[in-house]
VEXLUM-79274 format. One record per residue (C-alpha): residue in one letter; x, y, z; residue number from 0. Coordinates in Angstrom, 3 decimals. Layout:
VOLO   type         c1         c2         c3   seq
VOLO      a          X          Y          Z   NUM
...
END
This chain:
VOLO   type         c1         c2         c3   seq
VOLO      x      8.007    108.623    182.930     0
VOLO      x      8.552    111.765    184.767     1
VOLO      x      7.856    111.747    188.531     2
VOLO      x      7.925    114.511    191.271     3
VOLO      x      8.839    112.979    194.668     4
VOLO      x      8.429    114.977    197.669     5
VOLO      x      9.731    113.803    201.365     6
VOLO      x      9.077    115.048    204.052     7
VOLO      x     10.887    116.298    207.429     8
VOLO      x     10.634    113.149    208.881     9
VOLO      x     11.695    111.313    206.086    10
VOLO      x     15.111    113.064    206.231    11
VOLO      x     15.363    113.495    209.348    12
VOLO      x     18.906    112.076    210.375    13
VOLO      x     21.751    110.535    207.856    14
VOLO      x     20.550    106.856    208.141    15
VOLO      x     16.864    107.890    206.710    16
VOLO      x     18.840    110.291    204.246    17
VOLO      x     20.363    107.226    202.685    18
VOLO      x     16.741    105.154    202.530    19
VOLO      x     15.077    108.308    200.689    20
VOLO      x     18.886    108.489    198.479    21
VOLO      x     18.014    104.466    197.752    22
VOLO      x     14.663    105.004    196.915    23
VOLO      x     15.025    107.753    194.494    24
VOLO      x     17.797    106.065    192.740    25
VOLO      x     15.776    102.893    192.520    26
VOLO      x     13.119    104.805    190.293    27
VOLO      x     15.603    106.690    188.386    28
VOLO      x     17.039    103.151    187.680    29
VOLO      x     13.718    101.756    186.812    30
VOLO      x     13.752    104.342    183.481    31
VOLO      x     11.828    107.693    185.706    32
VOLO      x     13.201    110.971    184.930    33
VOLO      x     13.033    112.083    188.765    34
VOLO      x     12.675    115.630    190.519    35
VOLO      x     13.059    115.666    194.571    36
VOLO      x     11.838    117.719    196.708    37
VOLO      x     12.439    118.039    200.353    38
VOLO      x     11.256    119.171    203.163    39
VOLO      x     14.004    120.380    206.266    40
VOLO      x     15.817    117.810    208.409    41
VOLO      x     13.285    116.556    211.503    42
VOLO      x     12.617    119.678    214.248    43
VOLO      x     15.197    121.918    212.156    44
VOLO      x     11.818    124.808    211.025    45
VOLO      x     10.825    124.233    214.957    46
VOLO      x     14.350    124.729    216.492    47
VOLO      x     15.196    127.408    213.816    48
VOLO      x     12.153    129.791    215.253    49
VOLO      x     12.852    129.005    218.679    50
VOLO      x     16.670    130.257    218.103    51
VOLO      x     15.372    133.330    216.575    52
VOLO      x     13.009    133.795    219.635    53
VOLO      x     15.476    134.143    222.025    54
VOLO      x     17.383    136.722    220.229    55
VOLO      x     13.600    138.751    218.922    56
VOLO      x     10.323    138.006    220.657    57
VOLO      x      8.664    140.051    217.386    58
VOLO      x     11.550    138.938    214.271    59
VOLO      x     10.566    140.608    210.989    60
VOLO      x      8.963    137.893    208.647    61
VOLO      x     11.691    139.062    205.994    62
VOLO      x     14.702    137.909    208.613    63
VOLO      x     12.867    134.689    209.596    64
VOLO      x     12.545    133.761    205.474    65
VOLO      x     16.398    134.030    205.793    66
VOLO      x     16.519    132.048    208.214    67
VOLO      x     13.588    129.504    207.845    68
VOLO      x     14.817    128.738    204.171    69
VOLO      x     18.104    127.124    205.373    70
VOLO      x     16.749    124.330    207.012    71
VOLO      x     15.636    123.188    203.223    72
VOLO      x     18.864    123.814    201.634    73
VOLO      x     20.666    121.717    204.155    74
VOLO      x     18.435    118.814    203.177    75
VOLO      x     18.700    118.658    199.717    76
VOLO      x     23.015    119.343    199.533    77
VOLO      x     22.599    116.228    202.342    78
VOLO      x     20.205    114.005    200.037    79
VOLO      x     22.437    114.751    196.597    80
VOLO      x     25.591    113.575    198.387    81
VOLO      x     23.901    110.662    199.537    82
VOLO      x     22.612    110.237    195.698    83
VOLO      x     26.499    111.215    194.108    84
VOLO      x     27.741    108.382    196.676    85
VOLO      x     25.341    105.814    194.804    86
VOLO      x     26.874    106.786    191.342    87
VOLO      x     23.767    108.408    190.216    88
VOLO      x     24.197    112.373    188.500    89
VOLO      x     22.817    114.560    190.427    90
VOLO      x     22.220    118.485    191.141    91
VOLO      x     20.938    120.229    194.313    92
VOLO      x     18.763    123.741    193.782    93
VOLO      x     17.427    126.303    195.574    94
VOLO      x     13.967    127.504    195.372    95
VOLO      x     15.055    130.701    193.372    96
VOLO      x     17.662    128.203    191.301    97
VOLO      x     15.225    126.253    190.408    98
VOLO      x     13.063    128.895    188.699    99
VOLO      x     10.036    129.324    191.377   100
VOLO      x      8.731    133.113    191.293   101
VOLO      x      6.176    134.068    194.430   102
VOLO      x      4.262    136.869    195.211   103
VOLO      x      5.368    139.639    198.048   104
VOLO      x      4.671    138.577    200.908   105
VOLO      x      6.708    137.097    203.259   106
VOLO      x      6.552    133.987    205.215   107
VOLO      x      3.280    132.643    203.853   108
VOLO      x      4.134    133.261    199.730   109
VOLO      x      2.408    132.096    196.936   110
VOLO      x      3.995    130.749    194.305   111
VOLO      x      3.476    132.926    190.851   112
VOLO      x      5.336    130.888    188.411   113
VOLO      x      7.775    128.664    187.404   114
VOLO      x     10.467    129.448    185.136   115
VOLO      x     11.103    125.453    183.832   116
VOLO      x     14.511    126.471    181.574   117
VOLO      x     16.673    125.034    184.603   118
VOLO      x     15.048    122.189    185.491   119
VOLO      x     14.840    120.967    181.548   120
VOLO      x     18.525    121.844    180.874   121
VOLO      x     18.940    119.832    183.992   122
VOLO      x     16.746    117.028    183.086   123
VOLO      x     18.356    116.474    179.416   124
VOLO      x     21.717    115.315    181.460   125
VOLO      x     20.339    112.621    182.928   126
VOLO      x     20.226    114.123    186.438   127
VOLO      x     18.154    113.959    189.287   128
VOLO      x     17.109    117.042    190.391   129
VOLO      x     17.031    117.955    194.723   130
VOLO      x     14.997    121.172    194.824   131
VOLO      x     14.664    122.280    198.434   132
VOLO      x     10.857    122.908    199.345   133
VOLO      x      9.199    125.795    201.114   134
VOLO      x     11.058    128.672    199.370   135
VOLO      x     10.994    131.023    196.261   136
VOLO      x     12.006    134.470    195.091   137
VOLO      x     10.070    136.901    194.914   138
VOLO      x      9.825    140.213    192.932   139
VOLO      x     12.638    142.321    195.391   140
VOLO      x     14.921    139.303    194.703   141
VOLO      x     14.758    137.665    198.692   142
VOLO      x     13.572    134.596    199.540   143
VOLO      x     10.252    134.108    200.330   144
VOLO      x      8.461    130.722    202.016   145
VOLO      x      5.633    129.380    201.262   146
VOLO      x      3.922    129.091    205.159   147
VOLO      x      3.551    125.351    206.889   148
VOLO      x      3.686    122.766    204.880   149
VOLO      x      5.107    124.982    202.005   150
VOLO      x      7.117    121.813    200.332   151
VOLO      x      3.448    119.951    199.359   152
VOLO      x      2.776    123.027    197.081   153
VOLO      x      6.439    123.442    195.922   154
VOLO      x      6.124    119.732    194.563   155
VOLO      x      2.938    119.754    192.827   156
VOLO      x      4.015    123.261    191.091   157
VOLO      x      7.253    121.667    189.891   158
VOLO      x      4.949    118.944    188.697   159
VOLO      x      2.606    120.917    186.825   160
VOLO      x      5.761    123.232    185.120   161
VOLO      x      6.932    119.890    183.907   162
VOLO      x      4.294    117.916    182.881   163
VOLO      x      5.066    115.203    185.620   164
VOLO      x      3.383    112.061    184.867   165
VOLO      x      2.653    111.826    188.936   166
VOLO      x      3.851    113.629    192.037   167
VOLO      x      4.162    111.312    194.469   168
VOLO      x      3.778    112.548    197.968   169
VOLO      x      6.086    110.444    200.737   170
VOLO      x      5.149    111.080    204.817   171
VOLO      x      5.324    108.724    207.852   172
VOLO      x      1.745    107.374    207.664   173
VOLO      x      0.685    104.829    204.319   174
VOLO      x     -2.220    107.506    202.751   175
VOLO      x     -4.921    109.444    203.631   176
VOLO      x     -7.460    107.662    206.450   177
VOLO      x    -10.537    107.903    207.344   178
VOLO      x     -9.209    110.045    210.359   179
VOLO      x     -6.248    110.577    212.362   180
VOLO      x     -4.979    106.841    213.279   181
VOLO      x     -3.799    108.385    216.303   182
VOLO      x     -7.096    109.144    217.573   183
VOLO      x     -9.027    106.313    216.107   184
VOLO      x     -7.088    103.023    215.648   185
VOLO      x    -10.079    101.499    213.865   186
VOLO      x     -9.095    104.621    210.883   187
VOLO      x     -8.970    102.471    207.479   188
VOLO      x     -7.026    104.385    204.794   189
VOLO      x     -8.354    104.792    201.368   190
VOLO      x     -7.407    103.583    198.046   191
VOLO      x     -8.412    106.852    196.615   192
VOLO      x    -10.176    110.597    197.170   193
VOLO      x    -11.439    113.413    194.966   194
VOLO      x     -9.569    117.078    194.548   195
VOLO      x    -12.367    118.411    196.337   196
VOLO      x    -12.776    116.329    199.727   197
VOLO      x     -9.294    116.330    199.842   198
VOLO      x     -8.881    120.140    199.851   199
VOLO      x    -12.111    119.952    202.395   200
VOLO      x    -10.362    117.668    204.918   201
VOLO      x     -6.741    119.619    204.107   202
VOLO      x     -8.494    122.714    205.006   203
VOLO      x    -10.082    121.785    208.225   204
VOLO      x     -7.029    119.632    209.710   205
VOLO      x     -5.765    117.016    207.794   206
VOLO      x     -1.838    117.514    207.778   207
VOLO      x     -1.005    114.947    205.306   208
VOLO      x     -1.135    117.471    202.596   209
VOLO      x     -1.114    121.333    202.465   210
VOLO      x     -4.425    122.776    201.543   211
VOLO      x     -2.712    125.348    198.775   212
VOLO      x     -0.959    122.373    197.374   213
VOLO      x     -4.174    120.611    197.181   214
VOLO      x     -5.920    122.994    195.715   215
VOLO      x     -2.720    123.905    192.996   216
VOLO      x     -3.425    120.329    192.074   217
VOLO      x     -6.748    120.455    191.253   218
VOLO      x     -6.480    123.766    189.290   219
VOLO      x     -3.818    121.772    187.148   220
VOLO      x     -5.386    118.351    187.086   221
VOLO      x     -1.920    116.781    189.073   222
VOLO      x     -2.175    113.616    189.780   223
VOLO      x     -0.744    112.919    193.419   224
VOLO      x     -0.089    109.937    195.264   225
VOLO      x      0.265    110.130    199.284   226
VOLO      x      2.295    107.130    200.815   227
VOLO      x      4.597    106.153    203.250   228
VOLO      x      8.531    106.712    202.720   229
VOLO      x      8.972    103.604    204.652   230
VOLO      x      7.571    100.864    202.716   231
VOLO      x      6.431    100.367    199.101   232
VOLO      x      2.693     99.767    200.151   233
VOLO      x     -0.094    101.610    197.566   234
VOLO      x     -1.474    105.013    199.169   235
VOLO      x     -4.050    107.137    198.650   236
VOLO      x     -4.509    108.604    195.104   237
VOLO      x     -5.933    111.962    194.786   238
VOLO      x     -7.902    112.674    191.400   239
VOLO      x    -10.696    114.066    189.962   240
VOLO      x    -14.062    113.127    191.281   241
VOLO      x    -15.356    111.980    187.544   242
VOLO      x    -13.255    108.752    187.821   243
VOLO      x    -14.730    107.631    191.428   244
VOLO      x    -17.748    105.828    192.765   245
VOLO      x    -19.579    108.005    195.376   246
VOLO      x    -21.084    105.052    197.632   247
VOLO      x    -20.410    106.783    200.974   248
VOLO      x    -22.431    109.826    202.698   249
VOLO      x    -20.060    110.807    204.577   250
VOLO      x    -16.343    108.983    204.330   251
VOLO      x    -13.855    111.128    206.564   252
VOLO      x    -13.537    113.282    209.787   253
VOLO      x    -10.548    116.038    210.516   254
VOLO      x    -10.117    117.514    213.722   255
VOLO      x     -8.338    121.029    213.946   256
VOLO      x     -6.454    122.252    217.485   257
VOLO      x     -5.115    125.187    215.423   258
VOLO      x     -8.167    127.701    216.382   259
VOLO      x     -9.271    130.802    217.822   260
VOLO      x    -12.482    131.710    218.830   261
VOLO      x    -12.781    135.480    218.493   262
VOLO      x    -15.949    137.870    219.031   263
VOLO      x    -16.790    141.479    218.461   264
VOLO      x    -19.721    143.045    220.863   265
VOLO      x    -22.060    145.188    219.948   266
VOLO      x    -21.169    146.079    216.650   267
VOLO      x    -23.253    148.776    215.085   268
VOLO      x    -25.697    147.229    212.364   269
VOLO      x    -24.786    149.219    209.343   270
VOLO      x    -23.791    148.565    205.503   271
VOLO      x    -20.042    148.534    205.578   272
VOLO      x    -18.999    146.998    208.950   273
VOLO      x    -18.271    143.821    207.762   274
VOLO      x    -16.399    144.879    205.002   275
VOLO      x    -13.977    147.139    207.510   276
VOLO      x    -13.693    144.273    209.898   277
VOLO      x    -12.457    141.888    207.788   278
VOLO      x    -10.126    144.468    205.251   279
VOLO      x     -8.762    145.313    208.011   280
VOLO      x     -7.807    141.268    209.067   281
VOLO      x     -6.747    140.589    205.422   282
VOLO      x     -4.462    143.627    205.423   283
VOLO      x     -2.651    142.071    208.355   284
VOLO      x     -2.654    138.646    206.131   285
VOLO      x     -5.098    137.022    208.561   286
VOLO      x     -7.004    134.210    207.492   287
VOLO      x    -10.483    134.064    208.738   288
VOLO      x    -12.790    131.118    208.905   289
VOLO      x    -15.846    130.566    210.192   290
VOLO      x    -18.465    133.515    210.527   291
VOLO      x    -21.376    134.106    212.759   292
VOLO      x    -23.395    136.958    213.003   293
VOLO      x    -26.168    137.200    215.820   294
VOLO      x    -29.449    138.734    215.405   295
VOLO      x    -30.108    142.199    215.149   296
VOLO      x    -30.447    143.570    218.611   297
VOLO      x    -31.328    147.366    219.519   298
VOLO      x    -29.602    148.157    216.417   299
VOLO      x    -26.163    146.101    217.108   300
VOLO      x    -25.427    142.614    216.758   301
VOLO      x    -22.174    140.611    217.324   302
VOLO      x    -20.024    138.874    214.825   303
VOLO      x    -18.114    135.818    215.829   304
VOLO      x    -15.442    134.266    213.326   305
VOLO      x    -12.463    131.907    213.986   306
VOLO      x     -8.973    132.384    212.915   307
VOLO      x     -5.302    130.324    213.001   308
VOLO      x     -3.969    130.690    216.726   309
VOLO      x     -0.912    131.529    214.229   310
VOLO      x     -2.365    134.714    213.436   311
VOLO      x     -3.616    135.580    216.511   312
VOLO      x     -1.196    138.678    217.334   313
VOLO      x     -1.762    139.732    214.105   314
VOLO      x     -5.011    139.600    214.523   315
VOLO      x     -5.623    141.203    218.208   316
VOLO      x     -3.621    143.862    217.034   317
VOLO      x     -6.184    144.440    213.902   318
VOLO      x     -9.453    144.026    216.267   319
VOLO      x     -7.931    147.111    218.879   320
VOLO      x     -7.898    149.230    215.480   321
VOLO      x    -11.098    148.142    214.148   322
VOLO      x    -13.480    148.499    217.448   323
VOLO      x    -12.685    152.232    217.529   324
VOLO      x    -13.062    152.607    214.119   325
VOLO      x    -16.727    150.477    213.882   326
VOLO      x    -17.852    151.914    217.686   327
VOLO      x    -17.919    148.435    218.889   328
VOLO      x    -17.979    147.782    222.316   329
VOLO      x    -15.217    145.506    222.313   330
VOLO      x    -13.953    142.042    221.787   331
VOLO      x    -13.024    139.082    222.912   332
VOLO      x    -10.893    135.809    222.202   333
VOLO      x    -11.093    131.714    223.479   334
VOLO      x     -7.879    129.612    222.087   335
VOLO      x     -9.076    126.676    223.859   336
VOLO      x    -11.447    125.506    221.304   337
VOLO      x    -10.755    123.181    218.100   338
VOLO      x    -12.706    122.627    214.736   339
VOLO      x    -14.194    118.830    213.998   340
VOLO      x    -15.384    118.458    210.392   341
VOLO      x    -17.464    115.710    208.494   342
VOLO      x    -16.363    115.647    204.926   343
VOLO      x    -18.118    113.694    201.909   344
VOLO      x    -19.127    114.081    198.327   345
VOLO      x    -22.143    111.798    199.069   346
VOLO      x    -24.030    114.403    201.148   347
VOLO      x    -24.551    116.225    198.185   348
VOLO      x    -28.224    114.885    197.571   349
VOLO      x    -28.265    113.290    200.778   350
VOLO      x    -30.509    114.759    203.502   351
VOLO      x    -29.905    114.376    207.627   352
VOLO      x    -26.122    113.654    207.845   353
VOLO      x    -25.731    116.857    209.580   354
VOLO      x    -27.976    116.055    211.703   355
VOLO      x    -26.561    112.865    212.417   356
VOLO      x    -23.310    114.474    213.069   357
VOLO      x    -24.884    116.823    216.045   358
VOLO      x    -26.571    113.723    217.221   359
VOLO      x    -23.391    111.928    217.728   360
VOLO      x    -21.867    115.148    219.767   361
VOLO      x    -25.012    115.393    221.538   362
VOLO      x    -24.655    111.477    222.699   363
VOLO      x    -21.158    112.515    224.077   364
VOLO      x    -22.462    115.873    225.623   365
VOLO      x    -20.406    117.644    223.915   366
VOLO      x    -21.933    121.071    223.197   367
VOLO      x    -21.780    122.844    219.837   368
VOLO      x    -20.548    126.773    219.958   369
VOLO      x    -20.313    127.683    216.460   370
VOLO      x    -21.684    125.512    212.682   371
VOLO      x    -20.388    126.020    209.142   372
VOLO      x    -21.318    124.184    206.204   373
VOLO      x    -20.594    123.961    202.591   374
VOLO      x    -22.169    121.012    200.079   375
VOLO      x    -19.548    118.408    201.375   376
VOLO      x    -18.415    119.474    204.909   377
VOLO      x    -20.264    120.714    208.257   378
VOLO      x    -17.970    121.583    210.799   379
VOLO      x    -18.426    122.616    214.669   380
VOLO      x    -16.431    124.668    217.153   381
VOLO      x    -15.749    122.629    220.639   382
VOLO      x    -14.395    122.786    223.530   383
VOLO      x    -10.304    121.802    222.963   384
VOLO      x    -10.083    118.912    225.150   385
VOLO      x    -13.041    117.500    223.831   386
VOLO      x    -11.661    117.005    219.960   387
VOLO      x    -10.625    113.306    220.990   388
VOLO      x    -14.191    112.570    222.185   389
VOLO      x    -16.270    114.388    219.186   390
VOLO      x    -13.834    112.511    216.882   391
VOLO      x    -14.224    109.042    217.807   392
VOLO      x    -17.873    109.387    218.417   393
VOLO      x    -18.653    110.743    214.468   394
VOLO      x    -16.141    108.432    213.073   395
VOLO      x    -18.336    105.782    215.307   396
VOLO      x    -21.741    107.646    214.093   397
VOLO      x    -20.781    107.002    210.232   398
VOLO      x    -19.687    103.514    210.802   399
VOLO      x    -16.313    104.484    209.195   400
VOLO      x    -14.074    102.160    210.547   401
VOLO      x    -15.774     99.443    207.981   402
VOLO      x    -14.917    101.938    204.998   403
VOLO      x    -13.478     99.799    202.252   404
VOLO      x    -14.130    102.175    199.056   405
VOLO      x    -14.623    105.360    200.965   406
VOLO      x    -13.512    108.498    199.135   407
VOLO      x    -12.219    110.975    201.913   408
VOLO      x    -10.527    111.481    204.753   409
VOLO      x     -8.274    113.347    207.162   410
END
């Protein structure tokens, strides 16, 4: 069998977990696995990288920071295949770029293009595992280039779909996917397993046990992925395709997102075309937008509210300055103390009232709603920040979902 393992920071975080990950990985190689690794940096290394840079550039080019950012990976995986030599297994560290993965241009949040497999199989047919650091690529001007937050999730599951990987087994410090953040909830019950779809859902909209992009590169290549915990051998969650699962549950998880700005433009003129110009001019700044509101018409203007990453919020206050004297707005405005809560479930498909349900159980903890967005298996709401804690354990309460045995989402 061929398995992709990917650990994270926290699983390599210092030389003594180093060794566990080195044990575990030579334990399936020794159980007859051909075995790729992939690894995440060391701990705090991203965090303590960007606040190094900080003091020496309050505004770093994204090219400099890839530099920089992509060592923390490369120190991981020399670490882990010493650990692995030591154990008298054969064994090869690689580089992003060594190990064939192409992305796109642009820096610090790079997609990943392709993957050129004639390494990794030479590799493979000498018995060796393979330590591919995560995060990183090359892309067509020959620099590195990483793949944003999270980037090693997606790095896996593309190795694992270049290969034909029997599974890609995703390792973290929690046993699966729950119901919602354990932290918040004790009462969270992980699941035994959760479709492509509500998993890219609750990915998108909080969940941080997997990266939405690798979630979503998964489904596009049918990857089967198993989240559990690098420190025991418990079962996780498996994510797969919805066909195979029972859909018993109307609604069976709840993410909560602090990562969120609130932005508004005022009296923006109602003509064809605005929209478009608004929101060009966001994606040409590489600014992800989320949820959209646009009032009623008013006088002939309106105002259009939307919510972006507070990551991309100097990117994007930078964009809005251009864009209100472009449009003739009147001018805009910005709240970063607000978060996202989000119901997710297959089940409310054909299933009338849970969104009402959902407002209901806000409404019983006064918690008032400032923006709704909806799709066929999600609503989510815009909150006040410090009330994410509140909203969260009063849906998962609403939903009952801290009896979910055979639930099939979460966060």
């Amino acid at each position: 069998m061929l398995v992709v393992q990917k650990f994270g920071g926290s699983s390599v975080a210092n030389p003594e977990r180093i060794i566990r990950v080195a044990k575990r990985v030579v334990e399936a190689k020794r159980a007859g696995d051909n075995v790729i690794v992939v690894v995440s940096a060391m701990g705090d290394t991203t965090d303590d990288l960007i606040a190094m840079a900080n003091q020496l550039n309050v505004n770093p080019s994204d090219r400099e920071m890839d530099m920089l950012l992509s060592t923390g990976e490369q120190v991981s995986v020399a670490l882990l295949a010493m650990a692995i030599d030591s154990m008298g297994e054969k064994v090869v560290s690689l580089t992003g770029p060594q190990a064939g993965i192409s992305t796109n241009e642009v820096y610090s949040k790079a997609k990943i293009m392709g993957v050129d497999t004639e390494r990794l199989e030479r590799e493979l047919s000498q018995d060796k595992i393979l330590v591919v650091a995560g995060f990183q690529g090359r892309n067509p001007k020959g620099d590195i280039a990483t793949l944003g937050r999270g980037g090693s999730d997606t790095t896996a599951v593309a190795l694992a779909a270049a290969v034909n990987a029997d599974v890609c087994e995703i390792f973290t410090d929690v046993e699966g996917v729950y119901t919602c953040d354990p932290r918040l909830v004790p009462r969270a019950q992980k699941l035994n397993s959760i479709s492509y779809d509500e998993m890219l859902e609750l990915a998108s909209l909080g969940a941080v046990v997997l990266q939405p992009r690798a979630v979503e590169f998964a489904k596009q290549h049918q990857v089967k992925l198993h989240v559990r915990s690098s420190f025991n051998k418990n079962p996780g969650t498996i994510v797969q395709e919805v066909g195979s699962m029972e859909k018993e549950m109307l609604v069976s998880g709840v993410a909560h997102d602090l990562n969120v700005v609130k932005m508004a433009l005022f009296d923006v003129p109602d003509q064809p075309g605005i929209a478009q110009k608004l929101f060009c001019t966001l994606a040409a700044q590489n600014v992800n937008v989320d949820m959209i509101i646009q009032s009623a018409n008013r006088k002939d203007v309106n105002d259009i509210s939307f919510t972006i990453a507070q990551d991309d919020l100097a990117k994007a206050l930078q964009a809005m300055e251009k864009i209100k004297e472009e449009i003739g707005a009147k001018g805009f405005t910005y709240d970063s103390n607000v978060a996202k809560v989000s119901i997710v479930g297959a089940g409310m498909v054909s299933n009338p009232g849970v969104a009402a349900a959902m407002f209901e159980a806000l409404a019983d903890a006064a918690i008032n709603i400032q923006m709704i967005s909806t799709s066929e298996i999600k609503v989510s709401c815009i909150i006040k920040q410090d009330e994410a804690h509140n909203a969260v354990t009063s849906i998962h309460n609403k939903f009952d979902l801290d009896g979910a045995e055979e639930a099939s989402a979460a966060c």
